[in-house]
C-alpha positions as CSV (number, residue, x, y, z in Angstrom):
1,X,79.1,181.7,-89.7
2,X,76.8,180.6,-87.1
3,X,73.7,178.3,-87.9
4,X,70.1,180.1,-87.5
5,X,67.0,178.0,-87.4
6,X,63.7,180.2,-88.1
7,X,60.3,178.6,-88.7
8,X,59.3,179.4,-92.4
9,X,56.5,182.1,-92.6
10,X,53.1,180.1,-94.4
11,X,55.1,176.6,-93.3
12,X,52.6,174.8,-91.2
13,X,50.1,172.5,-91.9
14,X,47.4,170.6,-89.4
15,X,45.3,167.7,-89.7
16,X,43.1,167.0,-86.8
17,X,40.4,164.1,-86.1
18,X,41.1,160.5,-86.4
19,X,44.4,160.6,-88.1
20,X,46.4,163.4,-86.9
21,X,49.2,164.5,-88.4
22,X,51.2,168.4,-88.7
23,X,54.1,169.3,-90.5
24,X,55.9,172.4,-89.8
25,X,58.7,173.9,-92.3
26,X,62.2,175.4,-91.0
27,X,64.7,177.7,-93.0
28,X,68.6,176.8,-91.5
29,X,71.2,179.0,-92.7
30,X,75.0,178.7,-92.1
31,X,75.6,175.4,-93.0
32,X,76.1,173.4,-96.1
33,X,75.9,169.8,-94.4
34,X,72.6,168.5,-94.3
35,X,72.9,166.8,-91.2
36,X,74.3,169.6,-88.6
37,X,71.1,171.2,-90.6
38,X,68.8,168.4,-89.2
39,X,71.0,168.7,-85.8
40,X,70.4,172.2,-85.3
41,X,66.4,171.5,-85.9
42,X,66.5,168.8,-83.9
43,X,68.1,170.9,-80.9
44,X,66.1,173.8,-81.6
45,X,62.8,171.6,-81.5
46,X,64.0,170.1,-77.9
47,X,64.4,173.8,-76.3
48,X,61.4,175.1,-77.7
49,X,59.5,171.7,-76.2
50,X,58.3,171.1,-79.8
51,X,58.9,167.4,-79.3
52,X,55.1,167.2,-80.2
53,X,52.8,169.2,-81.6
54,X,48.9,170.6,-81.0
55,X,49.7,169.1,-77.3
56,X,49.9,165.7,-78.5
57,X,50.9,164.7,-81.8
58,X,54.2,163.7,-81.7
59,X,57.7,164.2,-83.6
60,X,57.8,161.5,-86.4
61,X,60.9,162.4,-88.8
62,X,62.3,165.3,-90.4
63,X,63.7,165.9,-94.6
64,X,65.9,168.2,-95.4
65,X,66.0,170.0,-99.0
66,X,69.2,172.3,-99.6
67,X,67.5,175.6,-101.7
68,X,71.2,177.7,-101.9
69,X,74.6,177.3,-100.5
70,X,74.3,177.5,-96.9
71,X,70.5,177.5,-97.2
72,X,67.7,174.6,-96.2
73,X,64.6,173.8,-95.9
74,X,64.1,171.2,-93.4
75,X,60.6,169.7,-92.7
76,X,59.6,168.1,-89.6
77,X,56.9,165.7,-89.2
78,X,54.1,164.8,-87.0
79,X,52.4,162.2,-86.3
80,X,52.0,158.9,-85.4
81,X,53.5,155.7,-86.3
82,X,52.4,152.0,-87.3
83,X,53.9,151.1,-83.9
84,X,51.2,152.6,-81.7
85,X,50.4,156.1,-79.8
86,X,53.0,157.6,-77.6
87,X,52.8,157.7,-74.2
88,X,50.7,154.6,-74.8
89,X,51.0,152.5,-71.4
90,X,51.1,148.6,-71.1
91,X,51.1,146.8,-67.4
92,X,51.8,143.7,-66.3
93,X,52.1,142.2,-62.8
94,X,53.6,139.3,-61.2
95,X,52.6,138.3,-57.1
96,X,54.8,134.9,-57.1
97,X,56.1,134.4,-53.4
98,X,59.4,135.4,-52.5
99,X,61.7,133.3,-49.9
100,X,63.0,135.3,-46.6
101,X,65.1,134.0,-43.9
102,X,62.8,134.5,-40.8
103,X,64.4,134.7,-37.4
104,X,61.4,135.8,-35.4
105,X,57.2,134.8,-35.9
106,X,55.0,137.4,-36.1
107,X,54.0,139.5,-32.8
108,X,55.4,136.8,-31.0
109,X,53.2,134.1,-31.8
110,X,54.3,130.6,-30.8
111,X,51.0,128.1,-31.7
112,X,52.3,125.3,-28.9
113,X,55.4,124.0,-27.0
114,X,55.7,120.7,-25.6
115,X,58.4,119.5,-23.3
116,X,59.7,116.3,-21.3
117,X,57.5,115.4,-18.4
118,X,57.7,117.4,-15.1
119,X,58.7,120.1,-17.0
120,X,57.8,123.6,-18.9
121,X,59.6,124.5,-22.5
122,X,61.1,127.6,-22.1
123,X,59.8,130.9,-23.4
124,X,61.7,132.1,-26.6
125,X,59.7,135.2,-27.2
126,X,58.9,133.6,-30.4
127,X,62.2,133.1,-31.7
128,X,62.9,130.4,-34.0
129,X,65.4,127.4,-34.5
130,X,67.4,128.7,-31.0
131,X,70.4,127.1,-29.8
132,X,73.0,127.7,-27.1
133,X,75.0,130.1,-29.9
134,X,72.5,131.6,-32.0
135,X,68.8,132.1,-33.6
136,X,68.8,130.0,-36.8
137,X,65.9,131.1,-38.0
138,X,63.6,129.4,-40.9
139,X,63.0,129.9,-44.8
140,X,59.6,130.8,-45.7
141,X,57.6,132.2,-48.8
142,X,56.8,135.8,-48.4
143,X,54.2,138.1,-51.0
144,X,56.7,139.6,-53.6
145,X,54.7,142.0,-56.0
146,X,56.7,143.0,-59.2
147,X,55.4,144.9,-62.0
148,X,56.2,146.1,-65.4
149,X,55.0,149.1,-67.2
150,X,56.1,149.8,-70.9
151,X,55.5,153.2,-72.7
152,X,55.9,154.5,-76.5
153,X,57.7,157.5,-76.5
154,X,58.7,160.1,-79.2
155,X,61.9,159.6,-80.3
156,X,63.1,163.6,-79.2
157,X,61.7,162.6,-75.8
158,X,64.4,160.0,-74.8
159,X,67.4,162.2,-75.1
160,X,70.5,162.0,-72.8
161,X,68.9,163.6,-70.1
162,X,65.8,161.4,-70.1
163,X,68.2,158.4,-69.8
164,X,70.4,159.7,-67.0
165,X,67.0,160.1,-65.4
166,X,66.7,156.6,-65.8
167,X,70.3,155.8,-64.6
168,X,70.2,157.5,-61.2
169,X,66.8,156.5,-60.0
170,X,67.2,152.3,-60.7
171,X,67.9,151.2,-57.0
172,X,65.7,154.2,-55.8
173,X,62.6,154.1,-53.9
174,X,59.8,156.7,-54.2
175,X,60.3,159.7,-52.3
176,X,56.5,160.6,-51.8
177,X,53.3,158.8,-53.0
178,X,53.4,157.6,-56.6
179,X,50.8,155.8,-58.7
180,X,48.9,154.9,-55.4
181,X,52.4,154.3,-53.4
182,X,53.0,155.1,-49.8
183,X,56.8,156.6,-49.6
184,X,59.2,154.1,-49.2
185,X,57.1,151.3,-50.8
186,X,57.8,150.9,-54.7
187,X,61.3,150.5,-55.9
188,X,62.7,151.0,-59.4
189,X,64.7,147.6,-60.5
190,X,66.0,149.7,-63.7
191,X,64.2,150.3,-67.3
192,X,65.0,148.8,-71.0
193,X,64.1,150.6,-74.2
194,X,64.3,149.7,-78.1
195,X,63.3,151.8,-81.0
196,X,61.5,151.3,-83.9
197,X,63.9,152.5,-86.3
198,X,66.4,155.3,-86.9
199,X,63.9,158.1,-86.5
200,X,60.9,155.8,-85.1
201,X,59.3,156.0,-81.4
202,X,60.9,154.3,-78.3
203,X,59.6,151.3,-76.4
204,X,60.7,151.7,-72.9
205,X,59.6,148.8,-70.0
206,X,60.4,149.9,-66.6
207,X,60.6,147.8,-63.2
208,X,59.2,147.7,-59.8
209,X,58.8,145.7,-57.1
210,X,56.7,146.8,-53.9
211,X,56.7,146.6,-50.3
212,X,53.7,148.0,-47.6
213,X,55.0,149.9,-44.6
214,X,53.7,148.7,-41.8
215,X,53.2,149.7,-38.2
216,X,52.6,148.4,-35.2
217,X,54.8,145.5,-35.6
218,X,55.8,143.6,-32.2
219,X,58.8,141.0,-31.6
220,X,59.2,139.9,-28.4
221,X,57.9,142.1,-26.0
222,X,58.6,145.0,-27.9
223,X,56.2,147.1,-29.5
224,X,55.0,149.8,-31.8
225,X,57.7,149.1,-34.3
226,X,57.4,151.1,-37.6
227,X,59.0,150.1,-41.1
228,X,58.6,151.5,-44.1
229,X,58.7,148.8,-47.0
230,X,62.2,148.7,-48.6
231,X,63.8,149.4,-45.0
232,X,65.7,146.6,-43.1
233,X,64.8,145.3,-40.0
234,X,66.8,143.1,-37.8
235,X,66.9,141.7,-34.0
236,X,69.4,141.9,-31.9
237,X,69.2,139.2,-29.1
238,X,70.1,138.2,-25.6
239,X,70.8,135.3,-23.7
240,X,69.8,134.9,-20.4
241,X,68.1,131.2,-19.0
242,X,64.7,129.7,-18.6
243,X,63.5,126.5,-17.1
244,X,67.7,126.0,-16.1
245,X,67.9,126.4,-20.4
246,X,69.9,128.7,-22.3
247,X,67.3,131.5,-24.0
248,X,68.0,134.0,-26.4
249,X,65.0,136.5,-26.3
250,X,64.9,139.7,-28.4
251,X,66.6,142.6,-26.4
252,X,66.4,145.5,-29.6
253,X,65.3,145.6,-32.9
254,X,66.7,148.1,-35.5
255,X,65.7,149.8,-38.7
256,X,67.7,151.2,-41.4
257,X,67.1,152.6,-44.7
258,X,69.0,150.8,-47.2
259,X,68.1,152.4,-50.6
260,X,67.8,156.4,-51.1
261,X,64.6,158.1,-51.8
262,X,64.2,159.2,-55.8
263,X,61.8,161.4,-57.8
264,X,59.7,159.3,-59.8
265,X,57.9,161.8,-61.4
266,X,61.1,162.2,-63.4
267,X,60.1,159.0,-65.0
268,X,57.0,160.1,-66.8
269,X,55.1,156.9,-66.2
Protein backbone atom coordinates (compact mmCIF):
# COMPACT_ATOMS: atom_id res chain seq x y z
CA UNK A 1 0.00 0.00 0.00
CA UNK A 2 1.39 3.20 -0.92
CA UNK A 3 1.81 6.10 1.74
CA UNK A 4 -0.51 9.28 1.25
CA UNK A 5 0.23 12.45 3.03
CA UNK A 6 -3.01 14.95 3.07
CA UNK A 7 -3.07 18.11 5.26
CA UNK A 8 -5.77 17.58 7.91
CA UNK A 9 -9.01 19.68 7.21
CA UNK A 10 -9.32 22.45 10.47
CA UNK A 11 -5.35 21.52 11.11
CA UNK A 12 -3.64 24.78 11.06
CA UNK A 13 -2.89 27.15 13.53
CA UNK A 14 -1.05 30.83 13.26
CA UNK A 15 0.52 33.06 15.56
CA UNK A 16 1.79 36.28 14.19
CA UNK A 17 3.65 39.40 15.87
CA UNK A 18 6.62 39.13 18.08
CA UNK A 19 6.80 35.50 18.56
CA UNK A 20 5.74 33.74 15.57
CA UNK A 21 4.99 30.44 15.51
CA UNK A 22 2.31 27.90 13.08
CA UNK A 23 1.65 24.44 13.37
CA UNK A 24 0.04 22.59 10.62
CA UNK A 25 -1.49 18.97 11.12
CA UNK A 26 -0.93 15.93 8.43
CA UNK A 27 -3.01 12.65 8.17
CA UNK A 28 -0.33 9.73 6.54
CA UNK A 29 -1.85 6.54 5.71
CA UNK A 30 -0.11 3.32 4.58
CA UNK A 31 2.30 2.87 6.95
CA UNK A 32 2.56 1.59 10.45
CA UNK A 33 6.26 2.93 11.28
CA UNK A 34 6.30 6.13 12.58
CA UNK A 35 9.30 7.25 11.05
CA UNK A 36 8.75 6.52 7.08
CA UNK A 37 5.49 8.49 8.47
CA UNK A 38 7.70 11.51 9.51
CA UNK A 39 9.81 10.72 6.19
CA UNK A 40 7.12 10.93 3.87
CA UNK A 41 5.99 14.53 5.66
CA UNK A 42 9.23 15.50 5.63
CA UNK A 43 9.48 14.86 1.67
CA UNK A 44 6.24 16.00 1.06
CA UNK A 45 6.96 19.41 2.91
CA UNK A 46 10.37 19.86 0.69
CA UNK A 47 8.29 19.48 -2.78
CA UNK A 48 5.60 21.56 -1.79
CA UNK A 49 8.45 24.38 -0.51
CA UNK A 50 6.77 24.28 2.87
CA UNK A 51 10.19 24.40 4.48
CA UNK A 52 8.67 27.56 6.18
CA UNK A 53 5.72 28.97 6.66
CA UNK A 54 3.60 32.50 6.20
CA UNK A 55 6.88 33.36 4.06
CA UNK A 56 9.14 33.21 6.82
CA UNK A 57 8.62 31.23 9.81
CA UNK A 58 10.54 28.39 9.53
CA UNK A 59 10.29 24.33 9.94
CA UNK A 60 11.13 23.68 13.67
CA UNK A 61 10.20 19.76 14.40
CA UNK A 62 7.52 17.54 13.71
CA UNK A 63 5.48 14.61 16.32
CA UNK A 64 3.86 11.99 15.22
CA UNK A 65 0.62 10.29 16.95
CA UNK A 66 -0.50 6.80 15.39
CA UNK A 67 -4.76 7.19 15.57
CA UNK A 68 -5.30 3.38 13.67
CA UNK A 69 -3.27 0.82 12.00
CA UNK A 70 -1.73 2.34 9.14
CA UNK A 71 -3.04 5.73 10.26
CA UNK A 72 -1.12 9.12 11.75
CA UNK A 73 -1.33 12.17 12.63
CA UNK A 74 1.87 13.98 12.26
CA UNK A 75 2.28 17.58 13.40
CA UNK A 76 4.77 19.91 12.07
CA UNK A 77 6.07 22.89 13.71
CA UNK A 78 6.96 26.34 13.15
CA UNK A 79 8.94 28.57 14.46
CA UNK A 80 11.90 29.70 15.63
CA UNK A 81 14.52 28.44 17.95
CA UNK A 82 16.69 29.63 21.01
CA UNK A 83 19.56 29.58 18.47
CA UNK A 84 18.54 32.69 16.59
CA UNK A 85 16.41 33.58 13.25
CA UNK A 86 17.09 31.76 10.07
CA UNK A 87 18.61 33.26 7.33
CA UNK A 88 20.19 35.39 10.14
CA UNK A 89 23.66 36.68 8.54
CA UNK A 90 27.00 37.23 10.51
CA UNK A 91 30.28 38.86 8.55
CA UNK A 92 33.52 38.99 9.36
CA UNK A 93 36.59 40.15 7.34
CA UNK A 94 40.16 39.81 7.37
CA UNK A 95 42.71 42.34 4.89
CA UNK A 96 46.15 40.78 6.34
CA UNK A 97 48.78 41.02 3.42
CA UNK A 98 49.55 38.17 1.39
CA UNK A 99 53.22 37.28 0.08
CA UNK A 100 53.58 37.07 -3.96
CA UNK A 101 56.67 36.28 -5.81
CA UNK A 102 57.04 39.51 -8.12
CA UNK A 103 59.12 39.22 -11.23
CA UNK A 104 58.19 42.56 -12.76
CA UNK A 105 57.49 46.32 -10.81
CA UNK A 106 54.56 47.96 -11.63
CA UNK A 107 54.16 49.73 -15.30
CA UNK A 108 57.68 49.53 -15.41
CA UNK A 109 58.78 51.68 -12.79
CA UNK A 110 62.38 51.49 -11.82
CA UNK A 111 63.02 54.57 -8.95
CA UNK A 112 66.98 54.72 -9.86
CA UNK A 113 70.01 52.81 -11.35
CA UNK A 114 73.43 53.44 -10.60
CA UNK A 115 76.39 51.98 -12.38
CA UNK A 116 80.40 51.97 -12.37
CA UNK A 117 81.86 55.20 -13.67
CA UNK A 118 81.89 55.95 -17.48
CA UNK A 119 79.14 53.94 -17.78
CA UNK A 120 75.11 53.53 -18.01
CA UNK A 121 73.23 50.47 -16.14
CA UNK A 122 71.27 48.81 -18.52
CA UNK A 123 67.56 49.02 -19.11
CA UNK A 124 65.70 45.98 -17.68
CA UNK A 125 62.24 47.14 -18.53
CA UNK A 126 61.64 46.99 -14.87
CA UNK A 127 62.54 43.55 -14.32
CA UNK A 128 63.76 42.41 -11.18
CA UNK A 129 66.78 40.35 -9.57
CA UNK A 130 68.02 39.57 -13.57
CA UNK A 131 70.90 37.55 -14.23
CA UNK A 132 72.58 36.00 -17.39
CA UNK A 133 69.87 32.81 -16.90
CA UNK A 134 66.82 34.10 -15.60
CA UNK A 135 64.51 36.91 -13.73
CA UNK A 136 64.64 36.08 -10.02
CA UNK A 137 62.23 38.09 -9.05
CA UNK A 138 61.44 39.42 -5.26
CA UNK A 139 58.95 38.45 -2.35
CA UNK A 140 56.67 41.17 -1.40
CA UNK A 141 53.30 41.60 0.71
CA UNK A 142 50.40 41.98 -1.41
CA UNK A 143 46.35 43.15 -0.16
CA UNK A 144 44.66 39.65 0.50
CA UNK A 145 40.97 40.37 1.48
CA UNK A 146 39.14 37.13 2.98
CA UNK A 147 35.84 37.10 4.42
CA UNK A 148 33.41 34.88 6.24
CA UNK A 149 29.77 34.98 6.20
CA UNK A 150 27.71 32.56 8.49
CA UNK A 151 23.91 31.95 8.15
CA UNK A 152 21.07 29.98 10.31
CA UNK A 153 19.22 27.92 8.17
CA UNK A 154 16.13 25.65 8.65
CA UNK A 155 17.03 22.36 9.02
CA UNK A 156 14.71 21.13 5.65
CA UNK A 157 16.73 23.72 3.81
CA UNK A 158 20.16 21.99 3.92
CA UNK A 159 19.23 18.80 2.26
CA UNK A 160 21.55 16.82 -0.23
CA UNK A 161 21.03 19.03 -2.92
CA UNK A 162 21.77 22.22 -0.91
CA UNK A 163 25.13 20.56 0.01
CA UNK A 164 26.18 19.34 -3.45
CA UNK A 165 25.62 23.01 -4.20
CA UNK A 166 28.10 23.70 -1.82
CA UNK A 167 30.50 20.88 -3.05
CA UNK A 168 30.73 22.00 -6.71
CA UNK A 169 31.06 25.73 -6.35
CA UNK A 170 34.25 25.65 -3.50
CA UNK A 171 37.13 26.52 -5.92
CA UNK A 172 34.71 28.55 -8.10
CA UNK A 173 34.68 32.07 -8.90
CA UNK A 174 31.58 34.22 -9.45
CA UNK A 175 30.20 34.04 -12.74
CA UNK A 176 28.56 37.62 -12.85
CA UNK A 177 28.35 40.34 -10.15
CA UNK A 178 27.59 39.13 -6.61
CA UNK A 179 27.18 40.96 -3.42
CA UNK A 180 28.94 44.10 -4.97
CA UNK A 181 31.54 41.68 -7.09
CA UNK A 182 32.85 42.33 -10.50
CA UNK A 183 32.94 38.69 -12.33
CA UNK A 184 35.86 36.96 -11.77
CA UNK A 185 36.67 38.68 -8.45
CA UNK A 186 35.34 36.67 -5.36
CA UNK A 187 36.25 33.07 -4.94
CA UNK A 188 34.54 30.42 -2.80
CA UNK A 189 37.36 28.64 -0.37
CA UNK A 190 34.44 26.06 0.63
CA UNK A 191 31.68 26.31 3.57
CA UNK A 192 31.37 24.39 7.14
CA UNK A 193 28.02 23.84 8.83
CA UNK A 194 26.89 22.32 12.38
CA UNK A 195 23.39 21.91 13.69
CA UNK A 196 21.82 22.58 16.72
CA UNK A 197 20.43 19.34 17.43
CA UNK A 198 18.70 16.42 15.67
CA UNK A 199 15.79 18.44 14.33
CA UNK A 200 17.40 22.05 15.22
CA UNK A 201 18.58 24.89 12.52
CA UNK A 202 21.92 24.79 10.71
CA UNK A 203 24.90 27.07 11.23
CA UNK A 204 26.65 27.25 7.94
CA UNK A 205 30.13 29.78 7.58
CA UNK A 206 31.11 30.08 4.11
CA UNK A 207 34.51 31.41 2.55
CA UNK A 208 35.92 33.98 0.19
CA UNK A 209 38.74 35.64 -0.65
CA UNK A 210 38.66 38.57 -3.35
CA UNK A 211 40.67 39.92 -6.09
CA UNK A 212 39.92 43.47 -8.32
CA UNK A 213 40.20 43.11 -12.06
CA UNK A 214 42.21 45.49 -13.35
CA UNK A 215 42.99 47.07 -16.68
CA UNK A 216 45.33 48.94 -18.14
CA UNK A 217 48.17 47.12 -16.64
CA UNK A 218 51.72 47.79 -18.46
CA UNK A 219 55.04 45.57 -18.15
CA UNK A 220 57.60 46.56 -20.13
CA UNK A 221 56.67 48.27 -22.97
CA UNK A 222 53.53 46.52 -23.29
CA UNK A 223 50.30 47.91 -22.68
CA UNK A 224 46.66 47.74 -22.14
CA UNK A 225 46.83 44.49 -20.36
CA UNK A 226 43.43 43.24 -18.83
CA UNK A 227 43.06 40.71 -15.91
CA UNK A 228 40.32 39.71 -14.20
CA UNK A 229 41.14 38.98 -10.34
CA UNK A 230 41.53 35.20 -9.79
CA UNK A 231 43.23 34.90 -13.44
CA UNK A 232 47.08 34.24 -13.82
CA UNK A 233 49.32 36.37 -15.30
CA UNK A 234 52.86 35.63 -16.33
CA UNK A 235 55.91 37.17 -18.49
CA UNK A 236 57.60 35.56 -20.78
CA UNK A 237 61.05 37.16 -21.47
CA UNK A 238 63.84 37.72 -23.84
CA UNK A 239 67.43 38.21 -23.83
CA UNK A 240 69.04 40.42 -26.01
CA UNK A 241 72.15 43.01 -24.66
CA UNK A 242 72.48 46.48 -23.36
CA UNK A 243 75.47 48.57 -22.34
CA UNK A 244 77.70 45.20 -23.85
CA UNK A 245 75.29 43.31 -20.76
CA UNK A 246 73.12 40.48 -21.03
CA UNK A 247 69.22 41.84 -20.71
CA UNK A 248 66.25 39.97 -20.29
CA UNK A 249 63.31 42.42 -21.11
CA UNK A 250 59.66 41.27 -21.27
CA UNK A 251 58.87 40.04 -24.92
CA UNK A 252 54.83 38.65 -23.96
CA UNK A 253 52.78 38.48 -21.25
CA UNK A 254 49.92 35.90 -20.94
CA UNK A 255 46.64 35.42 -19.08
CA UNK A 256 44.85 32.44 -18.21
CA UNK A 257 41.85 31.49 -16.33
CA UNK A 258 42.71 29.17 -13.72
CA UNK A 259 39.40 28.51 -11.73
CA UNK A 260 35.87 28.05 -13.51
CA UNK A 261 33.12 30.45 -13.20
CA UNK A 262 30.10 29.27 -10.64
CA UNK A 263 26.56 30.35 -9.72
CA UNK A 264 26.68 31.85 -6.46
CA UNK A 265 23.24 32.61 -6.26
CA UNK A 266 22.99 28.87 -5.65
CA UNK A 267 24.43 29.67 -2.33
CA UNK A 268 21.65 31.68 -0.79
CA UNK A 269 24.00 34.12 0.99
Amino acid sequence: MAIVVSERWCGRKLTRGESRAATVEYIVTGTDSEQSACDAVTTYLTDNNLTTWDTSIPYQNMSAEQWADQIWLITVNYGFSQSGNTNQTEYSFDTGGGSMKVTQTPSSLTINKYAKSGTTAPDFKGAIGVDDNSVNGCDIVVPAYSFSMTKTMAALAVNNTYKSYLFNLTGKVNHTTWNGYNQGEALFLGASGSKHGRSGNWEIAYKFSCNPNKTGIQIGDITGIAKKGWEYLWVRYEKGVDQNVLVQTPAAVYVHQVYEYGDFTLLGV
